[in-house]
C-alpha positions as CSV (number, residue, x, y, z in Angstrom):
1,X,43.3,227.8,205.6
2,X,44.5,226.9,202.0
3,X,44.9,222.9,201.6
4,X,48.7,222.2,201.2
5,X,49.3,220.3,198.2
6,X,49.6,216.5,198.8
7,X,52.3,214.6,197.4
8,X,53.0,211.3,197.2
9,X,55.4,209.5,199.2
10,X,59.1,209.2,197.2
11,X,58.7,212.0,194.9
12,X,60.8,215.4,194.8
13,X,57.9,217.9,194.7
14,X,60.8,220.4,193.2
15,X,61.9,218.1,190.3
16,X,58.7,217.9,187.6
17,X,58.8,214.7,185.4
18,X,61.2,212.7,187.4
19,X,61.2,208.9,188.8
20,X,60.3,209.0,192.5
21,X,63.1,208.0,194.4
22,X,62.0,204.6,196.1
23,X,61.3,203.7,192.3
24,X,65.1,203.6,191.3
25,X,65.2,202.0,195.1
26,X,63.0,199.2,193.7
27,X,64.3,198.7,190.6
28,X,68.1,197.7,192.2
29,X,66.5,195.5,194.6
30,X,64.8,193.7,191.9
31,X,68.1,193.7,189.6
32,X,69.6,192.1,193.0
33,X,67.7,189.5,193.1
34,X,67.5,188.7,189.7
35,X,71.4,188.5,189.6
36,X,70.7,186.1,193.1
37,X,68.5,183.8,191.6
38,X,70.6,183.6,188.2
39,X,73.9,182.1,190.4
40,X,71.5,180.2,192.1
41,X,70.4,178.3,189.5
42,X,73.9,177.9,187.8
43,X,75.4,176.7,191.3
44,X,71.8,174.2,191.0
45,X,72.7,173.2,187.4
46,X,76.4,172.6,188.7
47,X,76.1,170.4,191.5
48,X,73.4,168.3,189.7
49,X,76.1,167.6,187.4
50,X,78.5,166.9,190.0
51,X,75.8,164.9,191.6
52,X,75.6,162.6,188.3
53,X,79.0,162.0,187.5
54,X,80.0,161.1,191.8
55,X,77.2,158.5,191.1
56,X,79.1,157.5,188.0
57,X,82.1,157.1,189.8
58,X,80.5,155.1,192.9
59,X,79.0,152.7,191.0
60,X,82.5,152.0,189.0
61,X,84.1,151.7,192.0
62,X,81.4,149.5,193.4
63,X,81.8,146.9,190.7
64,X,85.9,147.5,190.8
65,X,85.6,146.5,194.5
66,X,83.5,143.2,193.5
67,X,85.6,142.4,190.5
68,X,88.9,142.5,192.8
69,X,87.2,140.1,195.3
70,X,86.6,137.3,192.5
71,X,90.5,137.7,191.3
72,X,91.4,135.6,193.5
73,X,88.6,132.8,193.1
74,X,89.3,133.2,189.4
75,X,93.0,132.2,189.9
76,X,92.0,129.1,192.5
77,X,89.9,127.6,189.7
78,X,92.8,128.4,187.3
79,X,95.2,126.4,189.9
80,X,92.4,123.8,190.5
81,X,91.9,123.0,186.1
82,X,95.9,122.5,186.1
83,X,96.2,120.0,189.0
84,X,92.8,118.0,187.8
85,X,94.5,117.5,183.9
86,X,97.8,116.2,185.0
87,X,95.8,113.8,187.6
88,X,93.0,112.9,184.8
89,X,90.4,113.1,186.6
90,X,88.0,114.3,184.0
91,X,84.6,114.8,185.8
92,X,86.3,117.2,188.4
93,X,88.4,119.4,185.9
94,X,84.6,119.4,183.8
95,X,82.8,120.5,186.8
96,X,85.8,123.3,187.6
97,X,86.2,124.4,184.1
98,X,82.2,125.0,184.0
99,X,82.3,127.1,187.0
100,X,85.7,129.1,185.8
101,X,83.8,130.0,182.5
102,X,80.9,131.0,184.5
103,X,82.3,133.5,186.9
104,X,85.0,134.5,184.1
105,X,82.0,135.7,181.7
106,X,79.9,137.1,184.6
107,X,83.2,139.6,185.1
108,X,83.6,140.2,181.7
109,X,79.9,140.9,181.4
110,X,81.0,143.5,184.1
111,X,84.0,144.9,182.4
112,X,86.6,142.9,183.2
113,X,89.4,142.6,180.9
114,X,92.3,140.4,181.1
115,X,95.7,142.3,180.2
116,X,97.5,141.4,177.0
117,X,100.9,139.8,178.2
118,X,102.6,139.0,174.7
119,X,105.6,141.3,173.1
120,X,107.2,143.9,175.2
121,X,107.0,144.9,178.7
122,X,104.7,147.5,179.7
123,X,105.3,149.0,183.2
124,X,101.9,150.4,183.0
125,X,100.0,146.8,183.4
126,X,103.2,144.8,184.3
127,X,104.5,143.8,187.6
128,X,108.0,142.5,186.5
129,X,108.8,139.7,189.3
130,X,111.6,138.7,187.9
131,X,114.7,139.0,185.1
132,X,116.3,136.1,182.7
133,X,118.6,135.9,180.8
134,X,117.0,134.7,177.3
135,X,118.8,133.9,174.5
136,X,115.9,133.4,171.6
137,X,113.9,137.3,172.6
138,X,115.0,140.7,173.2
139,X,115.4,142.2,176.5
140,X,112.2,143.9,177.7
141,X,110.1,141.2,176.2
142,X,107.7,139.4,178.4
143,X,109.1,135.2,178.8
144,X,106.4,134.1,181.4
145,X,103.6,134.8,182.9
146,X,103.4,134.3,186.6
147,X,99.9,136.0,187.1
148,X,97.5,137.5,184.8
149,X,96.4,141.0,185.0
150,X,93.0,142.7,184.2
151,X,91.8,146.1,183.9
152,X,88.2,147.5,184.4
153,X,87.8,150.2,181.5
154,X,91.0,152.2,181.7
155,X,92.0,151.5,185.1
156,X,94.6,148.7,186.2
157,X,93.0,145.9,188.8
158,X,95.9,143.8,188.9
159,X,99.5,144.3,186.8
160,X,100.3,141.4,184.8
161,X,103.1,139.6,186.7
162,X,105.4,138.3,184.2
163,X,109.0,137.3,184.0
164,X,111.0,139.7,181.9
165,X,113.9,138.9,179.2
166,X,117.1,140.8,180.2
């Protein structure tokens, strides 16, 4: 009995000189997951990214939500300085206008801007609350302001709210 010749597994024994078959098989698989791991790590790089600036965001936000909490404190002490200098009483508007500086530089420290309120009205960081007649400035021009407004980088807190010349 003649020994059959032994080939080995994936290769045509008709074709000389050619790549077994489960070579080419191989070869796709591996180009698979090369093109896997590839969109892998650019979906990585992407949400790392996204990751980074939702932080950014939440800590902006975070210090927004503080800022708009000590508005109102800021206007009480505001209030509380005008009452103690018509009434004289110069120990209390002292002690009030030390604690109004304080918590006014703490928010700008934080950001906080006040909103320019002279010259023309912007309805961007205005409230307009009300309209006069003025005789001495052009209509659109700011007469009074009724509230201050402040921003936090680019974003409105508060709108000015300002009397408006018609």
């Amino acid at each position: 009995m003649a020994d059959p010749k032994v080939t080995p597994p994936g290769t045509d024994p008709s074709e000389e000189g050619s790549v077994p078959l489960g070579l080419a098989e191989l070869e796709q698989e591996r180009d698979d997951y090369l093109d896997a791991l590839q969109r892998l790590k650019a979906e990585f790089d992407n949400f790392r990214k996204r990751t980074a600036r939702e932080h950014e965001a939440m800590s902006a936000r975070a210090n927004e939500a503080l800022l708009r909490e000590l508005l109102p404190i800021l206007d009480d002490l505001e209030r509380a300085l005008e009452a103690a200098e018509q009434h004289e009483e110069a120990k209390l508007e002292d002690g009030v206008r030390l604690v109004q500086r304080a918590l006014a530089d703490t928010a700008r420290k934080h950001g906080l801007e006040e909103i320019e309120t002279s010259g023309a009205f912007d309805p961007h960081v205005h409230e307009a609350l009300l309209a006069q007649p003025a005789d001495d400035a052009e209509p659109g021009a700011v007469l009074q302001v009724l509230q201050k407004g402040y921003r936090l980088g680019d974003r409105v807190l508060r709108p000015a709210r300002v009397v408006v010349a018609e």
